[in-house]
BALOBA-1460 file (C-alpha; in Angstrom, 3 decimals):
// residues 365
<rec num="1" residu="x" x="5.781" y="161.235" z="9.774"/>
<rec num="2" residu="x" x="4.836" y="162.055" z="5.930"/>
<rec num="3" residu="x" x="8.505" y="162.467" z="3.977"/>
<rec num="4" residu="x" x="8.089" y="164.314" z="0.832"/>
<rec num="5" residu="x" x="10.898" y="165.100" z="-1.602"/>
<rec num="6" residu="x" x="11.481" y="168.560" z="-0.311"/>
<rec num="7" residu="x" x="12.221" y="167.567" z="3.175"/>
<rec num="8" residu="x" x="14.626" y="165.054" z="2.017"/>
<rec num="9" residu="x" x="17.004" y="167.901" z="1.407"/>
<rec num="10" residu="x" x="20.104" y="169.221" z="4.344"/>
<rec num="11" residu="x" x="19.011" y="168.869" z="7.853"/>
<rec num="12" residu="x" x="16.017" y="166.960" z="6.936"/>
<rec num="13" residu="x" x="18.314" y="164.308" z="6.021"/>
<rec num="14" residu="x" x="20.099" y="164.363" z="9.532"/>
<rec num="15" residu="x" x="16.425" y="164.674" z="11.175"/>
<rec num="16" residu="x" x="15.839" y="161.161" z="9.300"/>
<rec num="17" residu="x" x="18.237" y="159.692" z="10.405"/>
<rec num="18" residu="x" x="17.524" y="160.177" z="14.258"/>
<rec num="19" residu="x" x="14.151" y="159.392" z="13.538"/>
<rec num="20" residu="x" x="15.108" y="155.814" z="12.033"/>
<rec num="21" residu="x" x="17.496" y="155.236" z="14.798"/>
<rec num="22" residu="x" x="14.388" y="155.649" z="17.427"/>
<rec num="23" residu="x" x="12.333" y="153.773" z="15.071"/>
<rec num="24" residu="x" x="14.229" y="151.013" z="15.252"/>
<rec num="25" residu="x" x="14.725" y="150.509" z="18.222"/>
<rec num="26" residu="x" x="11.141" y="150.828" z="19.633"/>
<rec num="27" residu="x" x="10.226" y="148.108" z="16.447"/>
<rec num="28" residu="x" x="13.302" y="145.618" z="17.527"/>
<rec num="29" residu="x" x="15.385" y="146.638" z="15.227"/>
<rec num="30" residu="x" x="12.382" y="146.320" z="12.180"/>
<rec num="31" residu="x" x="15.192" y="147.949" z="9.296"/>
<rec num="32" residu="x" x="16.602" y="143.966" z="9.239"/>
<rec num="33" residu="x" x="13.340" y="143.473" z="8.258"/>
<rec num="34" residu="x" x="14.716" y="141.418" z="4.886"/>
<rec num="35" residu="x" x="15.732" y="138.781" z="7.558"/>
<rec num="36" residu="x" x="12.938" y="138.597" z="9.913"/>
<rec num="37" residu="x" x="10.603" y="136.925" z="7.841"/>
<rec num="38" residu="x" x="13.204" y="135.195" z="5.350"/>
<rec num="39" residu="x" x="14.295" y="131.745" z="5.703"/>
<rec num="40" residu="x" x="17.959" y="131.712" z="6.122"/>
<rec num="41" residu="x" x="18.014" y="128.579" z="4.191"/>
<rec num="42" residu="x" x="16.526" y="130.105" z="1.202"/>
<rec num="43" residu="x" x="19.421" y="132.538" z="-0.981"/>
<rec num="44" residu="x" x="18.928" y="135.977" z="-1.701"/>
<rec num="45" residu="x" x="17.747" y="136.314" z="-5.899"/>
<rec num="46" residu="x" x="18.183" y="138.888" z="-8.086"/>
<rec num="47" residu="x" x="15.784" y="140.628" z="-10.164"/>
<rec num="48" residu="x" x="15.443" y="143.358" z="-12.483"/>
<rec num="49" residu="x" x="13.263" y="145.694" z="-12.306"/>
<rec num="50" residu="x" x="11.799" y="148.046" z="-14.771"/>
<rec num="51" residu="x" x="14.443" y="150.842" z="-14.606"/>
<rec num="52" residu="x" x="17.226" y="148.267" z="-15.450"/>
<rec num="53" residu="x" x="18.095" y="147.654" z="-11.996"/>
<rec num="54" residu="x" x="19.611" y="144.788" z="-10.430"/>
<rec num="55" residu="x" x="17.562" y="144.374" z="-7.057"/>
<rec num="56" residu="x" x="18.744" y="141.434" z="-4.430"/>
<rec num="57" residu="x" x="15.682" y="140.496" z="-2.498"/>
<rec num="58" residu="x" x="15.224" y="137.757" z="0.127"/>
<rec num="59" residu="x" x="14.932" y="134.235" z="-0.851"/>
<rec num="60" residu="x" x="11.701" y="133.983" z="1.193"/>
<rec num="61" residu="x" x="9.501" y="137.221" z="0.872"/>
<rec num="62" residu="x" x="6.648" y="136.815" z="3.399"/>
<rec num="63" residu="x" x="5.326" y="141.167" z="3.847"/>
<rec num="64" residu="x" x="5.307" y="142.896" z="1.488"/>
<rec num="65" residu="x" x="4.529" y="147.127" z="1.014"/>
<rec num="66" residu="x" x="3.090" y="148.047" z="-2.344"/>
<rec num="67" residu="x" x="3.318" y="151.903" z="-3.472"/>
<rec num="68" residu="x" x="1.436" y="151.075" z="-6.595"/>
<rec num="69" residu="x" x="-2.186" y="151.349" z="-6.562"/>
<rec num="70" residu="x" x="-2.705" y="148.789" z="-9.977"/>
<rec num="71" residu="x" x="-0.118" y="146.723" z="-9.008"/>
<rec num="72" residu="x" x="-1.657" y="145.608" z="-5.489"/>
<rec num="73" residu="x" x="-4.142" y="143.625" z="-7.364"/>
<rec num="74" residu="x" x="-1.403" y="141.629" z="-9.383"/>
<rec num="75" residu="x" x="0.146" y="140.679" z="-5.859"/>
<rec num="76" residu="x" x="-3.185" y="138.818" z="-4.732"/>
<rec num="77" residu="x" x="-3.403" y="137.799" z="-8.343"/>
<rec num="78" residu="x" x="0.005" y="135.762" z="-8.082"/>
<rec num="79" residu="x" x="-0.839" y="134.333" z="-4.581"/>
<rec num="80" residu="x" x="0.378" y="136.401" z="-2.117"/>
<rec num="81" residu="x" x="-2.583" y="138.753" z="-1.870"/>
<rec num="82" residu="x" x="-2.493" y="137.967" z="2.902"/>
<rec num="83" residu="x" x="1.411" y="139.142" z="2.454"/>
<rec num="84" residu="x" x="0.592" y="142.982" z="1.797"/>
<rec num="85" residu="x" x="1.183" y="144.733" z="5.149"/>
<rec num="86" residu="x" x="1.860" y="148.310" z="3.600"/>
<rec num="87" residu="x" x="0.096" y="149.825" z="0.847"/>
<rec num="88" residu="x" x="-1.041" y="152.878" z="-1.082"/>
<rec num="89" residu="x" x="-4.691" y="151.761" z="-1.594"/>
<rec num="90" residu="x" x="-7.847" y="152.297" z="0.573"/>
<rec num="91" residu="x" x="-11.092" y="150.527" z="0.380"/>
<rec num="92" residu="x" x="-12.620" y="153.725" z="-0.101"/>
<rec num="93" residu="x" x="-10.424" y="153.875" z="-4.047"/>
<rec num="94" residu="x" x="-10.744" y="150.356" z="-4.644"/>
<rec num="95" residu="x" x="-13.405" y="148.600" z="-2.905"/>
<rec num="96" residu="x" x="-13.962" y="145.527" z="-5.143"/>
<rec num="97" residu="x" x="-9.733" y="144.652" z="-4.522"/>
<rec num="98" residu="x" x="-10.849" y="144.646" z="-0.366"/>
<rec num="99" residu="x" x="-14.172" y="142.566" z="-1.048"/>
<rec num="100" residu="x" x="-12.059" y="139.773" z="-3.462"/>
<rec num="101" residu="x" x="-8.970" y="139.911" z="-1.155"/>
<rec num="102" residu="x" x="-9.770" y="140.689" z="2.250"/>
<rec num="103" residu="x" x="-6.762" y="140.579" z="3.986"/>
<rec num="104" residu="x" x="-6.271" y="144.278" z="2.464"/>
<rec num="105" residu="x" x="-8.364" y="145.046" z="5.765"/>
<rec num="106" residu="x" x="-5.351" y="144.336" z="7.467"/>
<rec num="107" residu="x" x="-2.680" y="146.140" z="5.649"/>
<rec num="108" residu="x" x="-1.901" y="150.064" z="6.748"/>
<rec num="109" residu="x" x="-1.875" y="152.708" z="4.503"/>
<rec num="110" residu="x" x="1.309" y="154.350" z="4.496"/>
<rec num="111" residu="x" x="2.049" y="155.330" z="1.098"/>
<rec num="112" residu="x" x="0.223" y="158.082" z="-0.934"/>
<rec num="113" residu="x" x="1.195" y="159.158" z="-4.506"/>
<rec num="114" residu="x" x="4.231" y="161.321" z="-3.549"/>
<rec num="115" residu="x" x="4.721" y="160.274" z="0.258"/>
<rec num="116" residu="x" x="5.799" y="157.680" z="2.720"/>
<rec num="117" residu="x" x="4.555" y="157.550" z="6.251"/>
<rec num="118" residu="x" x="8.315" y="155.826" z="7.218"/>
<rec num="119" residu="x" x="7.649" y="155.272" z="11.313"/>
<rec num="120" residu="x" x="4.536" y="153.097" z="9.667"/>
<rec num="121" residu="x" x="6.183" y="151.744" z="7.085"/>
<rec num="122" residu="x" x="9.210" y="150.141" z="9.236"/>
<rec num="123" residu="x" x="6.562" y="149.282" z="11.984"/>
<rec num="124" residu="x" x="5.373" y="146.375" z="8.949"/>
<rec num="125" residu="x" x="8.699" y="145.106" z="8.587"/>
<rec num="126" residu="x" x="8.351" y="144.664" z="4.709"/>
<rec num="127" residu="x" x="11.125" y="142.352" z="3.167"/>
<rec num="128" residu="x" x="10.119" y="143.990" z="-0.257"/>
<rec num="129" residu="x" x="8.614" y="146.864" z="-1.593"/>
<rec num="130" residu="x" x="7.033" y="147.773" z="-4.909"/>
<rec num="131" residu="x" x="6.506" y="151.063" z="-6.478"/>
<rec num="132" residu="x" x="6.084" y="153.023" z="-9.820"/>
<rec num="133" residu="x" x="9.264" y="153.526" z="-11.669"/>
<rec num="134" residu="x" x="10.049" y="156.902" z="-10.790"/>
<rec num="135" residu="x" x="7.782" y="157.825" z="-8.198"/>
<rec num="136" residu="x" x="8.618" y="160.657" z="-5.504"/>
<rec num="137" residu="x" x="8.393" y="157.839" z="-2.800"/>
<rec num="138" residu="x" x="11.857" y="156.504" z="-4.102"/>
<rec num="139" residu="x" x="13.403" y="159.481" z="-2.467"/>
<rec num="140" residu="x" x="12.060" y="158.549" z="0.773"/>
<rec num="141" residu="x" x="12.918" y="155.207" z="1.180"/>
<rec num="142" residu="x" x="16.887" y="155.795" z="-0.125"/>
<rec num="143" residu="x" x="18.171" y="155.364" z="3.742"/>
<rec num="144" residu="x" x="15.788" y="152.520" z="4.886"/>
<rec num="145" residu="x" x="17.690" y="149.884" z="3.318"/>
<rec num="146" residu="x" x="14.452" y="147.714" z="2.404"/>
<rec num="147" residu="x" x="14.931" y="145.872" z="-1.504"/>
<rec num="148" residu="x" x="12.743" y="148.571" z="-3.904"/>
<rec num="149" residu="x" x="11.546" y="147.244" z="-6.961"/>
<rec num="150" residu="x" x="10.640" y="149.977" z="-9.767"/>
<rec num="151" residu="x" x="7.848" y="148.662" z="-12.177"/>
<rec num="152" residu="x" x="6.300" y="150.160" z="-15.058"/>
<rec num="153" residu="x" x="4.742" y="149.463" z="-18.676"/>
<rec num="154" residu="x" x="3.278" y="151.159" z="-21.802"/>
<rec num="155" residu="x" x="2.291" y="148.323" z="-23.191"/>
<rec num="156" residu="x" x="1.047" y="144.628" z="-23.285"/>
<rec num="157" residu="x" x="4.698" y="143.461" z="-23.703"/>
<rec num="158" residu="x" x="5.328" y="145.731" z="-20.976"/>
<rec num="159" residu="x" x="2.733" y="144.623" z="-18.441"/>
<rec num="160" residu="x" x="3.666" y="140.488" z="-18.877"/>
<rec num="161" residu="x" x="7.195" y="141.771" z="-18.098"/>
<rec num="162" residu="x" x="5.746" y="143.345" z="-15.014"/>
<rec num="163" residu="x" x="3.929" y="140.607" z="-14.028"/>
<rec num="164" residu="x" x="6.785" y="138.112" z="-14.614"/>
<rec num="165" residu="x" x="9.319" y="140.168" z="-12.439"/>
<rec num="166" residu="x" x="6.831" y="140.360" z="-9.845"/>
<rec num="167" residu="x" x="6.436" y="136.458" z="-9.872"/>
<rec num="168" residu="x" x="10.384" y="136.174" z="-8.951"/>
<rec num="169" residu="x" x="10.165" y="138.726" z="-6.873"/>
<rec num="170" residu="x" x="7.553" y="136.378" z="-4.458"/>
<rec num="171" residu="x" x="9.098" y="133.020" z="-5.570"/>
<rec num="172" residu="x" x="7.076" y="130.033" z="-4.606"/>
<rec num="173" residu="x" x="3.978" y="129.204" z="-7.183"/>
<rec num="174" residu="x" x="4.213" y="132.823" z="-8.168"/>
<rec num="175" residu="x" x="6.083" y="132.313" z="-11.056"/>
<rec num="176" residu="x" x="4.125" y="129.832" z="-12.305"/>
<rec num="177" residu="x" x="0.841" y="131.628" z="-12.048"/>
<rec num="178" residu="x" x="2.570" y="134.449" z="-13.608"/>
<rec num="179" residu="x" x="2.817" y="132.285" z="-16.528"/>
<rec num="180" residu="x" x="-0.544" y="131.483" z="-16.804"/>
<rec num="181" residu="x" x="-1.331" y="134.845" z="-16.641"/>
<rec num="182" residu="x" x="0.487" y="135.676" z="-19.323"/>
<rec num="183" residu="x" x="-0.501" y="133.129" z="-21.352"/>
<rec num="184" residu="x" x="-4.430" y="134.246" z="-20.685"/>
<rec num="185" residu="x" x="-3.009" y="137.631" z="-21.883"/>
<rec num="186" residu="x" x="-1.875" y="136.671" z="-24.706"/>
<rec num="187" residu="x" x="-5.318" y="134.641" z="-25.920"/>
<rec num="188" residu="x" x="-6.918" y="137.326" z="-25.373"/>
<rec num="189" residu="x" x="-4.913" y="139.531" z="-27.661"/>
<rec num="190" residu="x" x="-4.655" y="137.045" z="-30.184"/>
<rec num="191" residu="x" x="-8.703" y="137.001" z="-30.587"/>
<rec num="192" residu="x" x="-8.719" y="140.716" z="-30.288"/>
<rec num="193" residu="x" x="-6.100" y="141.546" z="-32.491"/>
<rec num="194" residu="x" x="-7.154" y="138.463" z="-35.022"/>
<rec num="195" residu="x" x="-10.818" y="140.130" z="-35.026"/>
<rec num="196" residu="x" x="-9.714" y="143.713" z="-36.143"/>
<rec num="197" residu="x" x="-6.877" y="143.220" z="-37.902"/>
<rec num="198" residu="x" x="-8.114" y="143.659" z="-40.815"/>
<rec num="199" residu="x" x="-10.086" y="146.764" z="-40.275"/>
<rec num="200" residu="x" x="-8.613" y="150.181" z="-42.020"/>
<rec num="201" residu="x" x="-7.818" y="153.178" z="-40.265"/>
<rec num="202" residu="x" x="-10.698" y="154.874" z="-42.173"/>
<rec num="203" residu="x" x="-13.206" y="152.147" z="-40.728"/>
<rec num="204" residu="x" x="-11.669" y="152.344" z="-37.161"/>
<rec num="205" residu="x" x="-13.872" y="154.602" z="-34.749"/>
<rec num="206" residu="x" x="-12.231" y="157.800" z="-32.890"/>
<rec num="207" residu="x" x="-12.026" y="156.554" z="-29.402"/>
<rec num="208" residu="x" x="-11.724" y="158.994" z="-26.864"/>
<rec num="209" residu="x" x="-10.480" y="158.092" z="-22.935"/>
<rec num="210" residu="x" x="-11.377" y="160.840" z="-20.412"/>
<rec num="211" residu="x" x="-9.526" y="161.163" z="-17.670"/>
<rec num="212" residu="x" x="-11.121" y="163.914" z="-15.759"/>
<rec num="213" residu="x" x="-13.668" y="166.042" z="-16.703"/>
<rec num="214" residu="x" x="-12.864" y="168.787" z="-14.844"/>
<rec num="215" residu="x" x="-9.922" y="169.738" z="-15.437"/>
<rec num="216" residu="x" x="-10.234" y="168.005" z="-19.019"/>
<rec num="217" residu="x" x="-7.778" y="165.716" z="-18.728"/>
<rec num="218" residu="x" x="-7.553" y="163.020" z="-21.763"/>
<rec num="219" residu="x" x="-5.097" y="160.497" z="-22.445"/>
<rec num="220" residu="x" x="-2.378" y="159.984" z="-25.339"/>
<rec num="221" residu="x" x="-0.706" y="157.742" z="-27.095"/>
<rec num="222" residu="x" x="2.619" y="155.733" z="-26.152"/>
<rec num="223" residu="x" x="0.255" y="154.849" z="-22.958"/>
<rec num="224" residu="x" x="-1.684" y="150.967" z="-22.000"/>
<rec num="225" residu="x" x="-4.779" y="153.117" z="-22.732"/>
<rec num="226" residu="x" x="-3.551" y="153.452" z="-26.292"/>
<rec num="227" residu="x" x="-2.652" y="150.167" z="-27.236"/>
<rec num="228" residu="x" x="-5.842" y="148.718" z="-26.100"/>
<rec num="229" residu="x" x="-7.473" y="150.948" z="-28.150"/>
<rec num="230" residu="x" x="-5.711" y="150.106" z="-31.111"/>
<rec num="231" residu="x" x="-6.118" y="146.607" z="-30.169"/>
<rec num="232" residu="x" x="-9.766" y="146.536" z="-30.017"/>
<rec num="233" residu="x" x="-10.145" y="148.180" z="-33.348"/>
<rec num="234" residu="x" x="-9.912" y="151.478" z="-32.788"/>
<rec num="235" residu="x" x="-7.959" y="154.849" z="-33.131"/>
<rec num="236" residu="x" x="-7.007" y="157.116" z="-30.154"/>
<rec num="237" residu="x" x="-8.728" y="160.793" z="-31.186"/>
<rec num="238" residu="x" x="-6.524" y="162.220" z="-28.628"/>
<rec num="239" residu="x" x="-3.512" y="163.184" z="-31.131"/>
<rec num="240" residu="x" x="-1.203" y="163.928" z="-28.207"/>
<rec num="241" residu="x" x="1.771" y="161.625" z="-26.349"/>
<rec num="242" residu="x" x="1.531" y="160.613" z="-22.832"/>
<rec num="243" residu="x" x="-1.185" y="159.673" z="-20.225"/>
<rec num="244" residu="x" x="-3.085" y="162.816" z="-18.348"/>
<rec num="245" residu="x" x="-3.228" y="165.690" z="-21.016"/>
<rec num="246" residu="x" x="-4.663" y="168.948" z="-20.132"/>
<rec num="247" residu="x" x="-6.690" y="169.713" z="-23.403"/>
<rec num="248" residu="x" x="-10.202" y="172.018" z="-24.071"/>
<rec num="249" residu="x" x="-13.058" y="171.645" z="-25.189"/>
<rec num="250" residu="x" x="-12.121" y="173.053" z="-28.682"/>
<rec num="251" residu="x" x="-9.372" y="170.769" z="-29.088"/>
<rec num="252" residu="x" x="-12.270" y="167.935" z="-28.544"/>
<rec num="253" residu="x" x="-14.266" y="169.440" z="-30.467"/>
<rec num="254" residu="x" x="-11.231" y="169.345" z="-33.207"/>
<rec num="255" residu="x" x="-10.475" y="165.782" z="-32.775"/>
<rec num="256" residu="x" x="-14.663" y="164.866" z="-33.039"/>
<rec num="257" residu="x" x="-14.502" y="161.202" z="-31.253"/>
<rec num="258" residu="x" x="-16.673" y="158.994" z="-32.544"/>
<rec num="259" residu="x" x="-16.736" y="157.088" z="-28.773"/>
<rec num="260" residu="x" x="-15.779" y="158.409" z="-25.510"/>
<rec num="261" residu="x" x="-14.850" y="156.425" z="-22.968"/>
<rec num="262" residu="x" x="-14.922" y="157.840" z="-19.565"/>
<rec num="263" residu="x" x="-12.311" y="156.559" z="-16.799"/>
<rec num="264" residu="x" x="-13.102" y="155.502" z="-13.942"/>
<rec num="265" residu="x" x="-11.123" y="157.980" z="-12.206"/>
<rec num="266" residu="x" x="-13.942" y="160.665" z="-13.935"/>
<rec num="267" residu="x" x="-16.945" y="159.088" z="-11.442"/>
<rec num="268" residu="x" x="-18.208" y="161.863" z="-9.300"/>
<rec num="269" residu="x" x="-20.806" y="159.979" z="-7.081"/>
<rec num="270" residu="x" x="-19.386" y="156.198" z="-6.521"/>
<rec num="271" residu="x" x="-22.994" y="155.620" z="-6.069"/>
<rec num="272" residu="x" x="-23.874" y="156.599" z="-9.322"/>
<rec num="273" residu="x" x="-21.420" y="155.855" z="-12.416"/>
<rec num="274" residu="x" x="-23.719" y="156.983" z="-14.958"/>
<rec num="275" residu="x" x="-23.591" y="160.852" z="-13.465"/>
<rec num="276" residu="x" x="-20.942" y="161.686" z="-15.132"/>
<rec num="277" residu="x" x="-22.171" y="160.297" z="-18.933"/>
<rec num="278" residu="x" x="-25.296" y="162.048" z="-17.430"/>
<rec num="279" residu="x" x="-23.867" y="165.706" z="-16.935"/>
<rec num="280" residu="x" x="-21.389" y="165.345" z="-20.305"/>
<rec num="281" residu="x" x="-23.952" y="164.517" z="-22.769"/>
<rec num="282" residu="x" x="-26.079" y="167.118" z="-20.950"/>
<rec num="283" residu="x" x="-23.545" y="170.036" z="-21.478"/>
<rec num="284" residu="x" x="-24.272" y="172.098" z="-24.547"/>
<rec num="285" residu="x" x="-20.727" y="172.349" z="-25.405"/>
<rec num="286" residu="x" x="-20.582" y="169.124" z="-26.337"/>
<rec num="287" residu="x" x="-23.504" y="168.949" z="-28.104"/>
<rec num="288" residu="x" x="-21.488" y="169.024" z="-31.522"/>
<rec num="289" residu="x" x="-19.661" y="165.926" z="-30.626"/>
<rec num="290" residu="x" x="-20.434" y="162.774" z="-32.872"/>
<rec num="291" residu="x" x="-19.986" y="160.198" z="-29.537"/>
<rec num="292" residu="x" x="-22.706" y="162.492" z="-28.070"/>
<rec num="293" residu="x" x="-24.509" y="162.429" z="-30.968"/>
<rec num="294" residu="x" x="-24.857" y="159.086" z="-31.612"/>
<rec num="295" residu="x" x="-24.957" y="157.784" z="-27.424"/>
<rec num="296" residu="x" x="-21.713" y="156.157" z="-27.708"/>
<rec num="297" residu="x" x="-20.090" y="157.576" z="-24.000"/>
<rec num="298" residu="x" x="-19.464" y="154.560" z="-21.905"/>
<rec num="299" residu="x" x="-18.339" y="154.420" z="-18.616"/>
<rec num="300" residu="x" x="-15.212" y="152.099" z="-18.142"/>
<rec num="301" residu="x" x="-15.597" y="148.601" z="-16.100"/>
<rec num="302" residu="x" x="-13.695" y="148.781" z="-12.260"/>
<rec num="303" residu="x" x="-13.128" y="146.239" z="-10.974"/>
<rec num="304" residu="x" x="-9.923" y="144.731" z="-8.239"/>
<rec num="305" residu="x" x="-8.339" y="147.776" z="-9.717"/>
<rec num="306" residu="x" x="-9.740" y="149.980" z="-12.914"/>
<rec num="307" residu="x" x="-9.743" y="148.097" z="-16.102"/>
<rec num="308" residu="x" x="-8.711" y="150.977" z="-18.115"/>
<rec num="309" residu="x" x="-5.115" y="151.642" z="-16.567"/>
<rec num="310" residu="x" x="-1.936" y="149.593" z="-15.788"/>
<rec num="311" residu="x" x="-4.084" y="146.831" z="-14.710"/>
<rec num="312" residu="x" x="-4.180" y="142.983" z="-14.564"/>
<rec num="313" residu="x" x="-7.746" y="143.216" z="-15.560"/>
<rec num="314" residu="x" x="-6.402" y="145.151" z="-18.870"/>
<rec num="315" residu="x" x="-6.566" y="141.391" z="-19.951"/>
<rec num="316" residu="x" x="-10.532" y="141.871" z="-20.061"/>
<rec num="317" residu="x" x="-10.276" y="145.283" z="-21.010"/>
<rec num="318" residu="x" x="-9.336" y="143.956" z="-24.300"/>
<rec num="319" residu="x" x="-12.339" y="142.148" z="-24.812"/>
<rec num="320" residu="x" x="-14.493" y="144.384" z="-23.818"/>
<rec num="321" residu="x" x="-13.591" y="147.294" z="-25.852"/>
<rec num="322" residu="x" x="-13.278" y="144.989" z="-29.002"/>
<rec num="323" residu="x" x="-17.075" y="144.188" z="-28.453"/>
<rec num="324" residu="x" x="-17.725" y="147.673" z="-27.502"/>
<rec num="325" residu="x" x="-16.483" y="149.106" z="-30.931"/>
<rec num="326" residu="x" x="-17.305" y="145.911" z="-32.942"/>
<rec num="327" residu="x" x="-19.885" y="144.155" z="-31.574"/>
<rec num="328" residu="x" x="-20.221" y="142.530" z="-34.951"/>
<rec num="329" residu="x" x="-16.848" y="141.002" z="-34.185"/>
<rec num="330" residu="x" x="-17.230" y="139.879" z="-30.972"/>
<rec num="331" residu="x" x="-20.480" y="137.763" z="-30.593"/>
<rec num="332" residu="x" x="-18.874" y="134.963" z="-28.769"/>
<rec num="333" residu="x" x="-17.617" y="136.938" z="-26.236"/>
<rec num="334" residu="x" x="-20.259" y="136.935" z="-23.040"/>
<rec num="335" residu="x" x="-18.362" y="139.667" z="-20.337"/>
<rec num="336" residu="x" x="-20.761" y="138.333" z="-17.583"/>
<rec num="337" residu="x" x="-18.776" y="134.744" z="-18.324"/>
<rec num="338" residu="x" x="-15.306" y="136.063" z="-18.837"/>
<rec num="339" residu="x" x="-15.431" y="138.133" z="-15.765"/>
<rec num="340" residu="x" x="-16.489" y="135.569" z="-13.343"/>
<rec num="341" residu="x" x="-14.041" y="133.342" z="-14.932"/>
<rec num="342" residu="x" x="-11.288" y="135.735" z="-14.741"/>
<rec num="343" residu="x" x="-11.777" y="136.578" z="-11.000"/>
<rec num="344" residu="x" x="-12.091" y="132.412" z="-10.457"/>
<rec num="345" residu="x" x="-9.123" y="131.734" z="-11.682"/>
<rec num="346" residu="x" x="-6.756" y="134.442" z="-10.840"/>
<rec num="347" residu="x" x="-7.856" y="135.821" z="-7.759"/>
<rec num="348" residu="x" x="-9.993" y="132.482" z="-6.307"/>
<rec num="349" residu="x" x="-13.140" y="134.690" z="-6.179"/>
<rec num="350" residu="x" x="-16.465" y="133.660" z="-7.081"/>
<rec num="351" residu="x" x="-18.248" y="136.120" z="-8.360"/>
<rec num="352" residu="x" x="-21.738" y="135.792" z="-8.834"/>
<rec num="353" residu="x" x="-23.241" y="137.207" z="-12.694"/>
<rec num="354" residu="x" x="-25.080" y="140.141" z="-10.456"/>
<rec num="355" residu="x" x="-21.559" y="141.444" z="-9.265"/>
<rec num="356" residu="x" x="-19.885" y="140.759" z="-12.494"/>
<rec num="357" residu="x" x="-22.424" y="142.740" z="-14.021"/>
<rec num="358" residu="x" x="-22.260" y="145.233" z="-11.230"/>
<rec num="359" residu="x" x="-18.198" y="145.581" z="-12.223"/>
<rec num="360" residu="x" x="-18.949" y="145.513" z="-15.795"/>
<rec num="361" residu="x" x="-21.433" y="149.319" z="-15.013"/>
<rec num="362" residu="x" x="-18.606" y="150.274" z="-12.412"/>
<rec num="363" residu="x" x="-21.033" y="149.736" z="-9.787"/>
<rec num="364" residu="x" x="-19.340" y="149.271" z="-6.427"/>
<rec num="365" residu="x" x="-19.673" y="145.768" z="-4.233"/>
């Protein structure tokens, strides 16, 4: 049963609530799910969550339902990737998170962007579940009486806040690899940061992020994509607030990037990631485009989740956009390395340098 906002309204309310009733029964009673799985020796906490809320959740969170595709990959990152029963991803959208943590095999897809499958979702008996702040799927989960915890970011700040509240949200070691997470994060910036510091606006290359190519869809400022940009030593040529901005190809042509960077989320053939550079530097209209110009359209590294949005691999994101635009800058930094490091010691993966390199060209497993 898919519940989207505009059922939630009159009778569908009442419908709901019949349907729950049956649901619960035929699940033993699955809506205590914050007990089933919770030791009853282990107190409630209280955590809050991105929209300023003040969320109780069980002392012992063993299943957990994730409505947030980037955020599914910090879960396995902090420990508890075998506790996801619910979630929004597919293998199909992010194979390399099912190949590093395969206990996503077993977890059901109930969520999509705007919807909750809720027979499913109760069937899992989640003691927690996360989702973007403000998401649609808020609406349908009011009644269900499950602990929701609203997460969000803009920015680096943002995202070690993210990851911290999801580290008390699981308890156990989560907290403390939370921590080291952070504290990865934050090296990272520092040598980023410390490397292009100095560099003037002037000097800084236009940096483009493409969204979608059609629709041309581009992306702002006051977004992750943004600050990493600014971070690595560059300035965002899309003059406009906010992630996923309609824009045309004049307007493009107005802003003349120096780089594009194409999202993952722009790949037409998974099979092929360099299509879509292919068909854009083919396309007359943007012949008159200095990044087309001068070959600098890149296709963005995807990895667990994509590196380019609202993800724990923003961490190498960093790095490799600061050797991307200043290469100079950045000869120390081997991505093969840091990559196979990074999934070592944060998700226990061992890559080996072919699939690190694979991730690197957005090549899938």
């Amino acid at each position: 049963m898919s519940i989207s906002n505009a059922r939630m309204r009159g009778g569908g309310a009442a419908r709901l609530t019949a349907t729950l009733a049956a649901v619960l029964l035929v699940a033993g009673c699955a809506g205590a799910s914050s007990q089933t799985a919770a030791d009853p020796a282990a107190p409630p906490r209280v955590v809050i969550d991105s929209t300023g809320a003040s969320v109780t959740v069980p002392g012992t969170v063993e299943r957990v339902a994730d409505a947030w595709q980037a955020h599914n990959e910090v879960v396995a990152m902090l420990g508890a990737g075998e506790k996801v029963v619910a979630t929004v991803s597919t293998k199909e959208l992010v194979p390399w998170l099912y190949e590093v943590n395969p206990h996503m095999n077993d977890a059901k897809t109930v969520f999509t962007n705007t919807t909750a499958d809720v027979e499913a979702l109760l069937a899992q008996r989640p003691d927690v579940v996360f989702m973007p702040a403000g998401s649609k799927v808020s609406d349908a989960l009011g009644d269900l009486n499950i602990p929701t915890v609203q997460l969000t970011f803009t920015d680096y700040d943002g995202l070690k806040q993210v990851v911290s509240t999801t580290g008390d949200v699981l308890g156990g070691s989560a907290p403390s690899r939370a921590a080291d997470f952070n504290a990865y994060l934050d090296k990272n910036l520092a040598k980023v940061r410390g490397a292009t510091s100095s560099i003037g606006q002037a000097e800084r290359p236009k940096v483009l992020h493409i969204t979608s190519l059609n629709p041309l869809i581009v992306d702002g400022t006051d977004t992750i994509i943004d600050a990493w940009i600014q971070a690595a030593g560059g300035r965002n040529a899309a003059v406009v607030p906010g992630n996923n901005v309609g824009v045309n190809i004049e307007q493009i042509l107005a802003w003349n990037p120096d780089v594009i960077i194409l999202g993952s989320t722009t790949l037409t053939d998974p099979s092929d990631p360099d299509r879509a550079a292919r068909e854009l530097t083919a396309d007359p209209a943007w012949a008159r485009v200095s990044a087309v110009q001068s070959a600098r359209v890149h296709m963005n590294p995807v990895g667990a989740f994509f590196w380019d949005r609202y993800s724990a691999e923003g961490a190498l994101q960093l790095l490799w956009a600061g050797k991307l635009l200043h290469p100079e800058l950045f000869t120390d930094v081997d991505m093969v390395a840091e990559t196979t490091a990074f999934y070592r010691t944060f998700l226990g993966y061992d890559l080996t340098d072919d699939q690190a390199r694979a991730i690197l060209t957005a090549h899938r497993p």
